[in-house]
CHARMM internal coordinates of N, CA and C (Angstrom, degrees):
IC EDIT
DIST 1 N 1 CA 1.4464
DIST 1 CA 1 C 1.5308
ANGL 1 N 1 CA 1 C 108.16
DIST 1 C 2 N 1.2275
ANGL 1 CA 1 C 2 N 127.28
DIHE 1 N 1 CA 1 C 2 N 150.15
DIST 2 N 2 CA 1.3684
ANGL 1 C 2 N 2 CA 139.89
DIHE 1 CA 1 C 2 N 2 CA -144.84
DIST 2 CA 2 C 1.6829
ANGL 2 N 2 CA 2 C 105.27
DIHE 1 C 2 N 2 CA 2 C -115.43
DIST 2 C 3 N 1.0681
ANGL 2 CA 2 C 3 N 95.97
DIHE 2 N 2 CA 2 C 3 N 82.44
DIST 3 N 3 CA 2.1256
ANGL 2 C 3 N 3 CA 97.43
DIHE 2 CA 2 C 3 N 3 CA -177.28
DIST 3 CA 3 C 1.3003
ANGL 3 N 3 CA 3 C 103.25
DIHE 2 C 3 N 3 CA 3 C -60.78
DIST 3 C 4 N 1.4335
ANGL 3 CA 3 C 4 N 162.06
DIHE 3 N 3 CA 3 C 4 N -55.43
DIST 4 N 4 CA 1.0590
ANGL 3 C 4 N 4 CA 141.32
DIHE 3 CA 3 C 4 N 4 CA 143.52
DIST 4 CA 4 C 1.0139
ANGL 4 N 4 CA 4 C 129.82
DIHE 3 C 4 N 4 CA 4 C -39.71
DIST 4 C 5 N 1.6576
ANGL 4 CA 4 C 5 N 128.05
DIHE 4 N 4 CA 4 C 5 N 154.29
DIST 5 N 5 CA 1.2327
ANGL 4 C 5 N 5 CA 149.63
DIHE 4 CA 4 C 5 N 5 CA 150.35
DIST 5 CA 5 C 1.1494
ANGL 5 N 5 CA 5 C 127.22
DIHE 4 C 5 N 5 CA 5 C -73.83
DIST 5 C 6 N 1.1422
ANGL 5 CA 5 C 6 N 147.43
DIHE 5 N 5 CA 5 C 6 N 102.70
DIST 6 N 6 CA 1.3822
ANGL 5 C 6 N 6 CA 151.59
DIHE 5 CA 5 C 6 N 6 CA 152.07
DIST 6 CA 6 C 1.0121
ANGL 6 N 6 CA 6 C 128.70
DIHE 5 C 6 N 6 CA 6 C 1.82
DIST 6 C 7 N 1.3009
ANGL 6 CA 6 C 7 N 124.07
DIHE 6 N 6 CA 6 C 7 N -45.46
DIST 7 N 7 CA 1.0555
ANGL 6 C 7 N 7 CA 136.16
DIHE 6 CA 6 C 7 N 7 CA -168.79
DIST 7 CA 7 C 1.7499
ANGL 7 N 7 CA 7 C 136.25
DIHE 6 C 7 N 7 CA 7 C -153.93
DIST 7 C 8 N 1.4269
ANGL 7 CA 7 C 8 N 94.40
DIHE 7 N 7 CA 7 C 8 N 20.14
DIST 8 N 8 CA 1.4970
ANGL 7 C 8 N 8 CA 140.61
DIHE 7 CA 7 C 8 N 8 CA 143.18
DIST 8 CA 8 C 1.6409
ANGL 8 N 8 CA 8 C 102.89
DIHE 7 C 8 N 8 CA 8 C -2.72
DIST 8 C 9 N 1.3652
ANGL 8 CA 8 C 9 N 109.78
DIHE 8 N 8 CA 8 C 9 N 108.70
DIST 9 N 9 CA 1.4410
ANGL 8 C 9 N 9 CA 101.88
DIHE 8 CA 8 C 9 N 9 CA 171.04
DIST 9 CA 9 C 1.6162
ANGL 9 N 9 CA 9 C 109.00
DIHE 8 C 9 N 9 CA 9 C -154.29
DIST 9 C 10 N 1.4148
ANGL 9 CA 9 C 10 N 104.94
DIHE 9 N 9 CA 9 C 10 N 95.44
DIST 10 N 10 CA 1.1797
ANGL 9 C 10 N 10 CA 140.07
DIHE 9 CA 9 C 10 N 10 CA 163.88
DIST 10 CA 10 C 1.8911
ANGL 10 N 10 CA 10 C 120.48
DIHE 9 C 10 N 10 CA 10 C -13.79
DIST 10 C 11 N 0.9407
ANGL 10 CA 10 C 11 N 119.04
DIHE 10 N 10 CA 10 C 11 N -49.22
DIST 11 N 11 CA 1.5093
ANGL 10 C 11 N 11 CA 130.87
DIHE 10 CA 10 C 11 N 11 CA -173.31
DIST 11 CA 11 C 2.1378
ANGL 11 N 11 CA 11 C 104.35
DIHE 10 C 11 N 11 CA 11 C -77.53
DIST 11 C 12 N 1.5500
ANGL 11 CA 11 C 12 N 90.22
DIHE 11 N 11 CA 11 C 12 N -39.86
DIST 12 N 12 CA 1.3770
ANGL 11 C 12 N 12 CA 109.25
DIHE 11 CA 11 C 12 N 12 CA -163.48
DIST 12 CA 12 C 1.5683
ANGL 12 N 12 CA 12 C 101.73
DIHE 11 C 12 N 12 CA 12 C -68.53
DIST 12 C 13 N 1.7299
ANGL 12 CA 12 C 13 N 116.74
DIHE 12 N 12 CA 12 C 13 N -57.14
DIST 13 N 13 CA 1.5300
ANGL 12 C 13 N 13 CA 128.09
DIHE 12 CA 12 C 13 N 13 CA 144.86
DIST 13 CA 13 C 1.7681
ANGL 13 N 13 CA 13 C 114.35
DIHE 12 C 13 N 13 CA 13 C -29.31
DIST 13 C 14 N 0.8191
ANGL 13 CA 13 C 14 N 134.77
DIHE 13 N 13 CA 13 C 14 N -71.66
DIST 14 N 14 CA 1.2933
ANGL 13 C 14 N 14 CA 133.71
DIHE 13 CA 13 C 14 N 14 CA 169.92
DIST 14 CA 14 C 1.3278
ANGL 14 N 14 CA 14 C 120.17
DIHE 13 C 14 N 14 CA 14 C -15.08
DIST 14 C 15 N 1.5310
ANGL 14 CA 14 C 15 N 100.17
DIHE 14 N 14 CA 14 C 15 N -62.59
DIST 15 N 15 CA 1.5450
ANGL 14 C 15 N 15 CA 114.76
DIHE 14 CA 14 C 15 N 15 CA -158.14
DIST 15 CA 15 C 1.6124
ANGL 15 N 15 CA 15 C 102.25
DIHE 14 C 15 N 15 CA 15 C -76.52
DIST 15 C 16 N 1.7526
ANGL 15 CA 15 C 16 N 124.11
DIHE 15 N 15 CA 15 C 16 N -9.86
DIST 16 N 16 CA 1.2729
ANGL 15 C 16 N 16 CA 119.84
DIHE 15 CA 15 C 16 N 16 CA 172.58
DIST 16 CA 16 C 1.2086
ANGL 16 N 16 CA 16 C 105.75
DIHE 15 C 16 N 16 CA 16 C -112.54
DIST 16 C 17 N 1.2766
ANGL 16 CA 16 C 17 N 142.12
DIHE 16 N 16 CA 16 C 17 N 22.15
DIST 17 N 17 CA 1.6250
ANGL 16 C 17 N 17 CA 150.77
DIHE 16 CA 16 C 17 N 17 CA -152.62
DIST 17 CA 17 C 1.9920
ANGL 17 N 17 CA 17 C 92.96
DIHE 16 C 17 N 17 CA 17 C -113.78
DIST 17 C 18 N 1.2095
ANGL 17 CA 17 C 18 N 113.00
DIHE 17 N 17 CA 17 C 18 N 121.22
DIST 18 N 18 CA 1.1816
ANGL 17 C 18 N 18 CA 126.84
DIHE 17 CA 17 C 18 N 18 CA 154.75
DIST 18 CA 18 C 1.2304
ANGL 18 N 18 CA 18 C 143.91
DIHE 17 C 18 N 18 CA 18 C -53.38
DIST 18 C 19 N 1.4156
ANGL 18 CA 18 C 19 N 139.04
DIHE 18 N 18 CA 18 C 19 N 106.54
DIST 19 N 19 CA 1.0503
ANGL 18 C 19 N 19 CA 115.81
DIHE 18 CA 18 C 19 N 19 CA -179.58
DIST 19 CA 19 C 1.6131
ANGL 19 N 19 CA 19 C 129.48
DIHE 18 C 19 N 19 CA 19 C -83.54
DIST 19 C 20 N 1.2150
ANGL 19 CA 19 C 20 N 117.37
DIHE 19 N 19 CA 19 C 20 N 140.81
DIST 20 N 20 CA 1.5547
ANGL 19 C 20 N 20 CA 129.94
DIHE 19 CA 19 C 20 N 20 CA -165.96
DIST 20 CA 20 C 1.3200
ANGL 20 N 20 CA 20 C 107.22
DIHE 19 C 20 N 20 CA 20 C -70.57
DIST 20 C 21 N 1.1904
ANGL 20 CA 20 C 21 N 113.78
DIHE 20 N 20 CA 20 C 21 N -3.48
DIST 21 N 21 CA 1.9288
ANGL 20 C 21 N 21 CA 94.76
DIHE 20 CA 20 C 21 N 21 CA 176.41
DIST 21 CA 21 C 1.4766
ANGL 21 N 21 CA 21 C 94.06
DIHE 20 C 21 N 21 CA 21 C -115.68
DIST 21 C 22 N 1.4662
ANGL 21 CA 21 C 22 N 144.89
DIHE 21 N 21 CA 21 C 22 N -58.67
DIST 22 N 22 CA 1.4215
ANGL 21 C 22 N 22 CA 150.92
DIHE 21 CA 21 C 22 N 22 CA -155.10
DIST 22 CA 22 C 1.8821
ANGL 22 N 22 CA 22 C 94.98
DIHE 21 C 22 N 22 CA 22 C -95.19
DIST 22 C 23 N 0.7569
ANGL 22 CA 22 C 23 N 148.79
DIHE 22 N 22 CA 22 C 23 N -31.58
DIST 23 N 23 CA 1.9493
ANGL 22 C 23 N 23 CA 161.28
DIHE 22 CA 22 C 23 N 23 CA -152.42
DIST 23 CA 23 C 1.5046
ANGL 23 N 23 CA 23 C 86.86
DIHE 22 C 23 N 23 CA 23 C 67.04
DIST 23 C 24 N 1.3734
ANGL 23 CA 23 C 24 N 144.37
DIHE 23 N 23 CA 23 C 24 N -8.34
DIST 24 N 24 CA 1.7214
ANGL 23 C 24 N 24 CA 107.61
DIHE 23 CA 23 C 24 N 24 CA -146.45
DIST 24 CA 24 C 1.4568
ANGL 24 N 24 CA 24 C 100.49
DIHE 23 C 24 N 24 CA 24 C -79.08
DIST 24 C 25 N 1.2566
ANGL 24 CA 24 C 25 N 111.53
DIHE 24 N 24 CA 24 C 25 N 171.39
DIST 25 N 25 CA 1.5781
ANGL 24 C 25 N 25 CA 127.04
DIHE 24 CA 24 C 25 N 25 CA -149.48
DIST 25 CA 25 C 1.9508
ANGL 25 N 25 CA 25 C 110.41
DIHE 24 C 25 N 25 CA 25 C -98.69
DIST 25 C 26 N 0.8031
ANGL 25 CA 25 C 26 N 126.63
DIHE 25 N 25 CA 25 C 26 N 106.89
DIST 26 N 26 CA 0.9166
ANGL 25 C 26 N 26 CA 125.92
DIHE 25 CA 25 C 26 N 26 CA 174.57
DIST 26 CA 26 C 1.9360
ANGL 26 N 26 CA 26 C 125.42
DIHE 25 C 26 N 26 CA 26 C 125.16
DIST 26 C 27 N 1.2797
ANGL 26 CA 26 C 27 N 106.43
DIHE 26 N 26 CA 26 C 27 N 88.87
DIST 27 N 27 CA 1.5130
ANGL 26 C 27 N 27 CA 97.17
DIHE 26 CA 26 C 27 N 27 CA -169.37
DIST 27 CA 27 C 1.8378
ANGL 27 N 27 CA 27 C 103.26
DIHE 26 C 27 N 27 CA 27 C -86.01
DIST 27 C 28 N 1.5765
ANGL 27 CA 27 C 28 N 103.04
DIHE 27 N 27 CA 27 C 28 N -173.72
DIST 28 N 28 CA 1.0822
ANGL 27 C 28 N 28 CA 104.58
DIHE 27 CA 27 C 28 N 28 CA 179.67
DIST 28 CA 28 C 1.2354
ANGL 28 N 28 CA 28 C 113.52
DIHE 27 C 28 N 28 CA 28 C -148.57
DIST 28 C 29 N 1.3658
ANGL 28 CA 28 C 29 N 131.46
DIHE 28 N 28 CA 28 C 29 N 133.69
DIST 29 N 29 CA 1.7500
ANGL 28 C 29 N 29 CA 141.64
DIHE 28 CA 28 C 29 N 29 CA 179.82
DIST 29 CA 29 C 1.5748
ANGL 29 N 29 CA 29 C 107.68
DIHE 28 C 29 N 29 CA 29 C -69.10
DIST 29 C 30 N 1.3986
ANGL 29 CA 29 C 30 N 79.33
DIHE 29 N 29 CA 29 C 30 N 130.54
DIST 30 N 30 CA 1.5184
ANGL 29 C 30 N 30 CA 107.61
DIHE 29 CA 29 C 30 N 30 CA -179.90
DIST 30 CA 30 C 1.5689
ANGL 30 N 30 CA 30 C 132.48
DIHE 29 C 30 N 30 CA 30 C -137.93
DIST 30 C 31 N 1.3250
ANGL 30 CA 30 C 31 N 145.28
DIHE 30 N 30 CA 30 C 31 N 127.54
DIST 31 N 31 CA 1.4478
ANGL 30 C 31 N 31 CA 129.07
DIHE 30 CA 30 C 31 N 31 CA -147.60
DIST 31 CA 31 C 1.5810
ANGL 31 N 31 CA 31 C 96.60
DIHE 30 C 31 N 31 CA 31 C -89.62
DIST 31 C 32 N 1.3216
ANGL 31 CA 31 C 32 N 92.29
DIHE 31 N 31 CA 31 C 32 N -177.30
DIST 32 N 32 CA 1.7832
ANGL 31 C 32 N 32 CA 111.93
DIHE 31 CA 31 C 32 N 32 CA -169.43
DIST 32 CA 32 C 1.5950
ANGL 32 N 32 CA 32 C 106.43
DIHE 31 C 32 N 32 CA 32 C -61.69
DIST 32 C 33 N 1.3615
ANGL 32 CA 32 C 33 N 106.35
DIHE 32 N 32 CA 32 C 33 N -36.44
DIST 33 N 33 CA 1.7575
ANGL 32 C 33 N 33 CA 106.20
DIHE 32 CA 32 C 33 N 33 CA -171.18
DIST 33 CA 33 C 1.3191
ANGL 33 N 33 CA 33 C 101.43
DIHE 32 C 33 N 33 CA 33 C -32.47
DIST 33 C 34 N 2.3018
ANGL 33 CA 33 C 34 N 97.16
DIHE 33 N 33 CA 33 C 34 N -68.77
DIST 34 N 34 CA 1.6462
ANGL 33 C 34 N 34 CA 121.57
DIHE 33 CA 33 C 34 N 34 CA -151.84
DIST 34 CA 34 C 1.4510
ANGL 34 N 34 CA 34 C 89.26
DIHE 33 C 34 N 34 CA 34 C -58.07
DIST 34 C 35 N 1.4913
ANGL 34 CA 34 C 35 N 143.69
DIHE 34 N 34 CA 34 C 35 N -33.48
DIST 35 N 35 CA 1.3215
ANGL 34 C 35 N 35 CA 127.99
DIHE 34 CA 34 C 35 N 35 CA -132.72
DIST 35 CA 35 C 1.6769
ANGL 35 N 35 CA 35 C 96.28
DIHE 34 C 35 N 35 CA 35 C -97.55
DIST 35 C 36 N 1.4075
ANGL 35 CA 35 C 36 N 109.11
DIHE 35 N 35 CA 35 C 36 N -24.06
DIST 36 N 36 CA 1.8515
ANGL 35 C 36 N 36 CA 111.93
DIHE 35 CA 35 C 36 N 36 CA -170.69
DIST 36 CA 36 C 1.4780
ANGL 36 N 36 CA 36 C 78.24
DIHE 35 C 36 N 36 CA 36 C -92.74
DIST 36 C 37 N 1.5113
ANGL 36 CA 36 C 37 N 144.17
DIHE 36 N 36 CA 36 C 37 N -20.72
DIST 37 N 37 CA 1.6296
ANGL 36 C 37 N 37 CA 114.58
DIHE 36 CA 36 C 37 N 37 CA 175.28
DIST 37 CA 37 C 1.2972
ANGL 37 N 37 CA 37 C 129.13
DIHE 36 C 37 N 37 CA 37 C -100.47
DIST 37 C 38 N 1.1556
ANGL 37 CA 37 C 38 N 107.66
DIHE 37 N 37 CA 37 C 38 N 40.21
DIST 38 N 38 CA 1.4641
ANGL 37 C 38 N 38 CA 129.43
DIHE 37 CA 37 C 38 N 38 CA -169.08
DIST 38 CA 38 C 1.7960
ANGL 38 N 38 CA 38 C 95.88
DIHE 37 C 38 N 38 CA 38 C -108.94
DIST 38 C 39 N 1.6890
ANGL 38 CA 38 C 39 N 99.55
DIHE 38 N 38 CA 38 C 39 N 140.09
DIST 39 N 39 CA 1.5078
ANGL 38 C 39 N 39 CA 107.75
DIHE 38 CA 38 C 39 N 39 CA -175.66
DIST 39 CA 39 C 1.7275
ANGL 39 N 39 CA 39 C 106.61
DIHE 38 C 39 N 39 CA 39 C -53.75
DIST 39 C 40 N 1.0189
ANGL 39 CA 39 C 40 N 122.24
DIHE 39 N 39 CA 39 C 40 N 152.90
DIST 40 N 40 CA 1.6358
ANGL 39 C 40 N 40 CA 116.54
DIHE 39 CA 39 C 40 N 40 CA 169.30
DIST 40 CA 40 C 1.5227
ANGL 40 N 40 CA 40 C 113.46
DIHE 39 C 40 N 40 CA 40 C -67.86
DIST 40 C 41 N 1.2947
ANGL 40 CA 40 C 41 N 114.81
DIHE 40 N 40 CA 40 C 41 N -7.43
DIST 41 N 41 CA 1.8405
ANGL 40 C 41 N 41 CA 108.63
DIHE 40 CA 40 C 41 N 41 CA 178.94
DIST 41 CA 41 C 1.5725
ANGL 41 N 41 CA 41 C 105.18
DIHE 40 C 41 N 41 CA 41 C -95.69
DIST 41 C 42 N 1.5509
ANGL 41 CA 41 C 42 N 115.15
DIHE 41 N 41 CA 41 C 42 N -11.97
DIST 42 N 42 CA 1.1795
ANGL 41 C 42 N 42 CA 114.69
DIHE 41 CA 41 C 42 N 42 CA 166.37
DIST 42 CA 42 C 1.6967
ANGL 42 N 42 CA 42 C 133.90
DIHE 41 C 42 N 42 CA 42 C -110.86
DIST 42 C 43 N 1.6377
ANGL 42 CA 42 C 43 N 96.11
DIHE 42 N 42 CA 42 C 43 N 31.89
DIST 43 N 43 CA 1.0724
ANGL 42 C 43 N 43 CA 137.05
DIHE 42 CA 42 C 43 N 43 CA 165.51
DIST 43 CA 43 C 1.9315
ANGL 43 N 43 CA 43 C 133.83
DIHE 42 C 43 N 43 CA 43 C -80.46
DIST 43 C 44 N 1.2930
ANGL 43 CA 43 C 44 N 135.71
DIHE 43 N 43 CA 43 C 44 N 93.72
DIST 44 N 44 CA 1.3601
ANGL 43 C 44 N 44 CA 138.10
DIHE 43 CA 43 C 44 N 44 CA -151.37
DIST 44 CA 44 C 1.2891
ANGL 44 N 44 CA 44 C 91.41
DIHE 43 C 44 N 44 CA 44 C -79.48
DIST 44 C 45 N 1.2928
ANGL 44 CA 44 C 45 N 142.08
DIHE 44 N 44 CA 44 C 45 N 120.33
DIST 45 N 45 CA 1.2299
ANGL 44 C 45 N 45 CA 127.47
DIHE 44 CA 44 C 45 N 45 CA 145.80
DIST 45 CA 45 C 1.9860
ANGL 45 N 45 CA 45 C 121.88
DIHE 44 C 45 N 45 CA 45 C -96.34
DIST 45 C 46 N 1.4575
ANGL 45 CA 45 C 46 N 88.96
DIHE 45 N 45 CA 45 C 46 N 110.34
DIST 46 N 46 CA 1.6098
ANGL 45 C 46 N 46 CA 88.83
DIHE 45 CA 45 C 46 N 46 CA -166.99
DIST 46 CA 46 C 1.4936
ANGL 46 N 46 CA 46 C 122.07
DIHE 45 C 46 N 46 CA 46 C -96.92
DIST 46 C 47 N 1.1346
ANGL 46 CA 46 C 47 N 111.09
DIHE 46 N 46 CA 46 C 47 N 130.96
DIST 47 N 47 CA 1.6159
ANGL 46 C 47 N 47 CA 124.42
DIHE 46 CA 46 C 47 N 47 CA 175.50
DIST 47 CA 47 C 1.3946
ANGL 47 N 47 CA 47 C 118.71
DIHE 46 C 47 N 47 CA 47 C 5.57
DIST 47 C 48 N 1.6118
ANGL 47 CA 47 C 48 N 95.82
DIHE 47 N 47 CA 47 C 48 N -63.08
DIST 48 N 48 CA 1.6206
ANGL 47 C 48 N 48 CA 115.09
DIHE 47 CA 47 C 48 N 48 CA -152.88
DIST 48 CA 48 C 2.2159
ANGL 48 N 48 CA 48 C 102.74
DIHE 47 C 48 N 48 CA 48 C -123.99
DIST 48 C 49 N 1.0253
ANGL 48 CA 48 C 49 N 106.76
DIHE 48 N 48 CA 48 C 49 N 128.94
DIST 49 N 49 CA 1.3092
ANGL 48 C 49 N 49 CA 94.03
DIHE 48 CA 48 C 49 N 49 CA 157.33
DIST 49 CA 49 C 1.5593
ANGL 49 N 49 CA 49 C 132.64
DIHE 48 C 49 N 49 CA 49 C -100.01
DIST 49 C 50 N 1.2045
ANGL 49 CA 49 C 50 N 113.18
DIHE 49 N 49 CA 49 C 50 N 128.25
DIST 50 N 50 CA 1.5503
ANGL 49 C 50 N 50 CA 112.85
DIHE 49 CA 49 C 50 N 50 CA 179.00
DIST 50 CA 50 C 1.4780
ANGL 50 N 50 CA 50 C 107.86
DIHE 49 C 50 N 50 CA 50 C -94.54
DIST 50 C 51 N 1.0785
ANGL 50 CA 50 C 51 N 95.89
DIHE 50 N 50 CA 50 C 51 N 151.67
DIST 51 N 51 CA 1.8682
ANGL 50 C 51 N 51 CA 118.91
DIHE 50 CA 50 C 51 N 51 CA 177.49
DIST 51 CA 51 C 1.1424
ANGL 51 N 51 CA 51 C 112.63
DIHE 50 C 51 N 51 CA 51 C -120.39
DIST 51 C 52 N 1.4766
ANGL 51 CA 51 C 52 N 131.34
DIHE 51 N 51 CA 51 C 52 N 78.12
DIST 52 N 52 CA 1.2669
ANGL 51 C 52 N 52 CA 107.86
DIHE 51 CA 51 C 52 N 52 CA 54.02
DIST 52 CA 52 C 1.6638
ANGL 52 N 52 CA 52 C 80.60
DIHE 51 C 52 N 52 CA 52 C -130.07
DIST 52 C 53 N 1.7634
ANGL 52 CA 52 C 53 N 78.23
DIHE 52 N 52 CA 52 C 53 N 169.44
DIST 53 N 53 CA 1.8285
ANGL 52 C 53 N 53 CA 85.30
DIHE 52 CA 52 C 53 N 53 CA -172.48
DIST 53 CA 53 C 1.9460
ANGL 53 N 53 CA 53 C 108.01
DIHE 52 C 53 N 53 CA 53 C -155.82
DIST 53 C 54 N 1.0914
ANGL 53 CA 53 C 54 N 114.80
DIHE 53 N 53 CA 53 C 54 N 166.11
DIST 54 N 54 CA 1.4742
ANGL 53 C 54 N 54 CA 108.46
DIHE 53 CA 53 C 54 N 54 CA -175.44
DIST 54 CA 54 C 1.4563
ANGL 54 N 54 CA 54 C 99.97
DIHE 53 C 54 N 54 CA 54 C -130.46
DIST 54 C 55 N 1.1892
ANGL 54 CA 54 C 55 N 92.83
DIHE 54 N 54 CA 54 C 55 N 172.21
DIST 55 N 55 CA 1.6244
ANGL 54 C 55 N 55 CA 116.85
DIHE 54 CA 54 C 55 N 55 CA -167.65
DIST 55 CA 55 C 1.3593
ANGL 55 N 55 CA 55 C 109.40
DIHE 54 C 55 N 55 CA 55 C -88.16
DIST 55 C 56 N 1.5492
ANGL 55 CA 55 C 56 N 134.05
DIHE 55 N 55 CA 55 C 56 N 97.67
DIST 56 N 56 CA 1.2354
ANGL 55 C 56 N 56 CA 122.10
DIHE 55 CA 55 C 56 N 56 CA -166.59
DIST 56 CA 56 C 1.7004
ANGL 56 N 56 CA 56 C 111.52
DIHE 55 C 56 N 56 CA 56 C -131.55
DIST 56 C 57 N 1.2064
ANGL 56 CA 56 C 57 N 119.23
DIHE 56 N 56 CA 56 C 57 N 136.32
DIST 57 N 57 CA 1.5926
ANGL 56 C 57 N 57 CA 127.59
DIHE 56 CA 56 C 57 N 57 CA 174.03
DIST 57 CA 57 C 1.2867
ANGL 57 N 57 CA 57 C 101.73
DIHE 56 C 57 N 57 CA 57 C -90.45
DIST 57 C 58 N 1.5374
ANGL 57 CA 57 C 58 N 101.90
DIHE 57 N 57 CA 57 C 58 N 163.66
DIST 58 N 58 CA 1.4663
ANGL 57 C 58 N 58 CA 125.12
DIHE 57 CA 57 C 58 N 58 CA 145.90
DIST 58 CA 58 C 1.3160
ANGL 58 N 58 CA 58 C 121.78
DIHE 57 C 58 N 58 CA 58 C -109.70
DIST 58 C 59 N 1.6171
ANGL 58 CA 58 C 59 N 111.35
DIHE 58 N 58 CA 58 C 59 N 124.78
DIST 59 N 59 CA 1.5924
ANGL 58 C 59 N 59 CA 129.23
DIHE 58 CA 58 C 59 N 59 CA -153.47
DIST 59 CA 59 C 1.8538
ANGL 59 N 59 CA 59 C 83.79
DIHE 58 C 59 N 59 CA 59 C -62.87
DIST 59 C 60 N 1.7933
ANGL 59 CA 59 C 60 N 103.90
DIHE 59 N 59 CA 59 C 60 N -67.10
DIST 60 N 60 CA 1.4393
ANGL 59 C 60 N 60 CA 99.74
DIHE 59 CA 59 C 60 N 60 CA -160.10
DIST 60 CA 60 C 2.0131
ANGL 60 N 60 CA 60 C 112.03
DIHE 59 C 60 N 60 CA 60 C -65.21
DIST 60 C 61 N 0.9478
ANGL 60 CA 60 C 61 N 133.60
DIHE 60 N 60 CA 60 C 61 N -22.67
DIST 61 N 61 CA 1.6081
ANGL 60 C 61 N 61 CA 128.58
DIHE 60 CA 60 C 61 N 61 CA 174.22
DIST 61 CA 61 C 1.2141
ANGL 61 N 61 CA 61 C 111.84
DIHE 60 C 61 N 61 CA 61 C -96.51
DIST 61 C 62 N 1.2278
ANGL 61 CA 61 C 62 N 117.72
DIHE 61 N 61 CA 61 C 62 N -33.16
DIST 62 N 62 CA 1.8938
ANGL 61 C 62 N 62 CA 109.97
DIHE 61 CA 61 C 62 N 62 CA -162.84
DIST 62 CA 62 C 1.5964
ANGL 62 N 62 CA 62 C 102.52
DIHE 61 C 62 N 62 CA 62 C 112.65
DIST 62 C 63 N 1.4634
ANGL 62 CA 62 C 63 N 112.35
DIHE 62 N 62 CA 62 C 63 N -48.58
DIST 63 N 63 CA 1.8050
ANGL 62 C 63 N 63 CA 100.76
DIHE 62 CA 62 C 63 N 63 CA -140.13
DIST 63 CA 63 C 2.0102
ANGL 63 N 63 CA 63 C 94.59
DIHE 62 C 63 N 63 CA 63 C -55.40
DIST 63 C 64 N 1.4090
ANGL 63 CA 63 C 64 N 101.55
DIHE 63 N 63 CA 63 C 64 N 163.01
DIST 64 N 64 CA 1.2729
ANGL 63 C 64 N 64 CA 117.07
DIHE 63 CA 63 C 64 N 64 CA -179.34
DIST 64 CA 64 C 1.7897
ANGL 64 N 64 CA 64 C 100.48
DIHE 63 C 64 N 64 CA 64 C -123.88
DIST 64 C 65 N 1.2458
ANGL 64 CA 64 C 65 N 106.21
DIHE 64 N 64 CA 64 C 65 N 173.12
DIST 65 N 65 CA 1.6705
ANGL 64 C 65 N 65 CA 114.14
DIHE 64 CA 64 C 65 N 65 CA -178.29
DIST 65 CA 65 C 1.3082
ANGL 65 N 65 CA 65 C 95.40
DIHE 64 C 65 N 65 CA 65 C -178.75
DIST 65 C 66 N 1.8673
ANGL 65 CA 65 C 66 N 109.82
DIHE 65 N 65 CA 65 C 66 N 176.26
DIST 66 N 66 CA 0.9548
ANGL 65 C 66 N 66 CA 105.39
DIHE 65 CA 65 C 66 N 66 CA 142.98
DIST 66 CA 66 C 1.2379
ANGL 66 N 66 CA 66 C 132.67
DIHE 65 C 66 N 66 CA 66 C -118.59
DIST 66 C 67 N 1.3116
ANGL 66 CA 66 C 67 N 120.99
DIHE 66 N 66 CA 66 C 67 N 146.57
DIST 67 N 67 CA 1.7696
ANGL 66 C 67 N 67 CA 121.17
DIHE 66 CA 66 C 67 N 67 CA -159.19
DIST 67 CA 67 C 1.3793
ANGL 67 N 67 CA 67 C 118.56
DIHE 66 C 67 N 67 CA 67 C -102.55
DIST 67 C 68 N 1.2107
ANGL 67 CA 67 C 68 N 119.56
DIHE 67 N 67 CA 67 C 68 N 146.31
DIST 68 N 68 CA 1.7585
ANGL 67 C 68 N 68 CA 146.01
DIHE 67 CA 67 C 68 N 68 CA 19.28
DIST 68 CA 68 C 1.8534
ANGL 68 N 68 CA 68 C 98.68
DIHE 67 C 68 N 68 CA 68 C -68.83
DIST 68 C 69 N 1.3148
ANGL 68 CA 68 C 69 N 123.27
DIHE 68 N 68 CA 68 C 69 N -15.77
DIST 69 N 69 CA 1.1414
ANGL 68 C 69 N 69 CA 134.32
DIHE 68 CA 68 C 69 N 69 CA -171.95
DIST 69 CA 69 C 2.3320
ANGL 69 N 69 CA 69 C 125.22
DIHE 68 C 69 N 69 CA 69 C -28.02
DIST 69 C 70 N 1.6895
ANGL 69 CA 69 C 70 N 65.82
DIHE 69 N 69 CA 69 C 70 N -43.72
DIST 70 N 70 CA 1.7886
ANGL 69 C 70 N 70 CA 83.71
DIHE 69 CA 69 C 70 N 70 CA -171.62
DIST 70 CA 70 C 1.6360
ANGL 70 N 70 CA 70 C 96.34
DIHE 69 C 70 N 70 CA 70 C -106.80
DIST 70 C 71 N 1.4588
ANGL 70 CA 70 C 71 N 124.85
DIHE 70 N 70 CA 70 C 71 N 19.91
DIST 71 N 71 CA 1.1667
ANGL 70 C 71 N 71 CA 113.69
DIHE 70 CA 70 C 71 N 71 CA 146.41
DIST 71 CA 71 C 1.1049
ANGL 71 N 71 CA 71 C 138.92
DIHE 70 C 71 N 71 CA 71 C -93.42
DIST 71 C 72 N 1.3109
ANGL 71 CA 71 C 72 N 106.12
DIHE 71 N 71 CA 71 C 72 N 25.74
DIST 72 N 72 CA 1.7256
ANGL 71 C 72 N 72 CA 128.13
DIHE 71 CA 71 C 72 N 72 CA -176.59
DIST 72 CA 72 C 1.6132
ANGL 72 N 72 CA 72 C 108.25
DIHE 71 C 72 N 72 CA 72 C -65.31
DIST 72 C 73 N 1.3721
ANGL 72 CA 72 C 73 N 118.57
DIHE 72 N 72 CA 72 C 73 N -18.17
DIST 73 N 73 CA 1.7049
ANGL 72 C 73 N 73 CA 106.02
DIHE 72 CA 72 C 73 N 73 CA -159.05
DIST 73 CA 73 C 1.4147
ANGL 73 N 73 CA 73 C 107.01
DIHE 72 C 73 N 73 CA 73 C -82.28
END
COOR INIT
IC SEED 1 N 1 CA 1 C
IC BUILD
């Protein structure tokens, strides 16, 4: 059985990925700078870490994580 996807595309996942504090639909990638200058209350701290993972906001709350990371809730 095939633990990857073929054709796996990260940005595309994102844009239907939920966020865990507000539900609204659609997060968004963001680099390491924005993500260490983000307040610490708008900071995800998630369960589990995945490898590999990206830096992603939510347009409508703020909170940031890193993803699939902060889809733990």
């Amino acid at each position: 059985m095939p633990v990857f996807a073929d054709n796996f595309n990260p940005l595309a996942a994102l844009a239907v990925a939920k966020c865990p504090r507000c539900h609204a639909t659609g997060l968004v990638e963001i680099d390491g700078e924005a993500h260490d200058k983000a307040p610490e209350t708008d900071k995800h701290q998630a369960k589990f870490h995945v490898n590999a993972s990206l830096y992603a906001q939510c347009p409508a709350c703020g909170l940031v994580g890193e993803w699939p990371g902060m889809s733990d809730h």
